[in-house]
C-alpha positions as CSV (number, residue, x, y, z in Angstrom):
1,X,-22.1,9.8,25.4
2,X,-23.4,12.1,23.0
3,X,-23.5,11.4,19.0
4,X,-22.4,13.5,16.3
5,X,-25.2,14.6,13.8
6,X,-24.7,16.2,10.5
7,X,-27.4,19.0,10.4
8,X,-28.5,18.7,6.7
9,X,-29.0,22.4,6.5
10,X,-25.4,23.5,6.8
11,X,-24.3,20.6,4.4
12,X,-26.6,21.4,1.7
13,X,-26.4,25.3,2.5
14,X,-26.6,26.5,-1.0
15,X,-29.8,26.0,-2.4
16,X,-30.9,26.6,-5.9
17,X,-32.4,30.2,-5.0
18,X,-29.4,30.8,-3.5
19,X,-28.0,31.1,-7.1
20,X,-25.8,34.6,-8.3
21,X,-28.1,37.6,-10.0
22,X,-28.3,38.3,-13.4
23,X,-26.7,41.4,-12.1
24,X,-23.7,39.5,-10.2
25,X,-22.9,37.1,-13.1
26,X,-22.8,41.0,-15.4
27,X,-20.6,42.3,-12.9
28,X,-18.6,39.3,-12.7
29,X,-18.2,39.5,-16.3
30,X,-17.1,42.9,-16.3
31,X,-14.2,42.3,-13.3
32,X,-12.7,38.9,-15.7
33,X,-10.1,40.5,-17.3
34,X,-8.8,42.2,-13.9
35,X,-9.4,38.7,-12.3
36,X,-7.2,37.0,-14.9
37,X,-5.0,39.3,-14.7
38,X,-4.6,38.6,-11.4
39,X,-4.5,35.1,-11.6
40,X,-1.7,35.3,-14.0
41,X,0.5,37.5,-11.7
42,X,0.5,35.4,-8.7
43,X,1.5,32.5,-11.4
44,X,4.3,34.3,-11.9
45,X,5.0,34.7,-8.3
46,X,4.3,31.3,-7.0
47,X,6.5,30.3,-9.9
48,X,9.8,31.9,-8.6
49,X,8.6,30.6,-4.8
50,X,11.3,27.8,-4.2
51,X,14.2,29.1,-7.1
52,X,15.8,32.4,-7.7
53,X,14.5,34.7,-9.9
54,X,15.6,34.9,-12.8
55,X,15.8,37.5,-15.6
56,X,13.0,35.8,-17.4
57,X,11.0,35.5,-14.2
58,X,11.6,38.6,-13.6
59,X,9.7,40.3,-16.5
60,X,7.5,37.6,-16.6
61,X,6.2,39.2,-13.0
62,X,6.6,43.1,-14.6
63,X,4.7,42.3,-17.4
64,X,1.9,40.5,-15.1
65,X,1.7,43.3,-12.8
66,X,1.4,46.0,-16.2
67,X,-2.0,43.9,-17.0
68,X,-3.0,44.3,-13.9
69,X,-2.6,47.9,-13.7
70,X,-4.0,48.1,-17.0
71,X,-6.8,46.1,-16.1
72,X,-7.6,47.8,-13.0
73,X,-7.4,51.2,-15.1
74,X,-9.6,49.7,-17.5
75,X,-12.4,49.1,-14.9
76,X,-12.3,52.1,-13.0
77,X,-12.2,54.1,-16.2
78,X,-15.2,52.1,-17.0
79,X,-17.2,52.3,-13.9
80,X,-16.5,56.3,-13.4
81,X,-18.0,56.9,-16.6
82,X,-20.7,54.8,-16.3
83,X,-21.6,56.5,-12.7
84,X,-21.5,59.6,-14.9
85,X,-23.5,58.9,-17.3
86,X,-21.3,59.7,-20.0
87,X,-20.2,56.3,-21.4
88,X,-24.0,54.5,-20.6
């Protein structure tokens, strides 16, 4: 019979060092408003899972996936110009 060991490595995998960049937490930072924008749309979504839609649900989900365009505008917009140059 052989016994079942934790390996304390893989439990306690992340280790302080393993902490995000300066860099990552920026870039982060920069993708929020797409993120919560996206967050918001599949609210919308899940919401109208188990019902019919309704006319409200309905442009609650439009208006959701127009700040998520807009978002995602936003932030390509902004990284094109700052791999340009022009906008750094």
């Amino acid at each position: 019979m052989e016994h079942i060991v934790t390996v304390q490595q893989a439990v306690t995998a992340f280790e302080p060092w393993l902490e995000p960049t300066a860099a990552e937490l920026d870039a982060i930072e920069i993708e929020m408003p797409l993120i919560a924008a996206e967050v918001e749309l599949l609210d919308a979504q899940i919401a109208t899972l188990d019902r019919p839609v309704s006319e409200l649900d309905a442009r609650r989900i439009r208006r959701a996936r127009r700040r998520v365009l807009a978002a995602r505008r936003e932030l390509s917009n902004r990284t094109a110009l700052s791999t340009s140059g022009v906008g750094a």
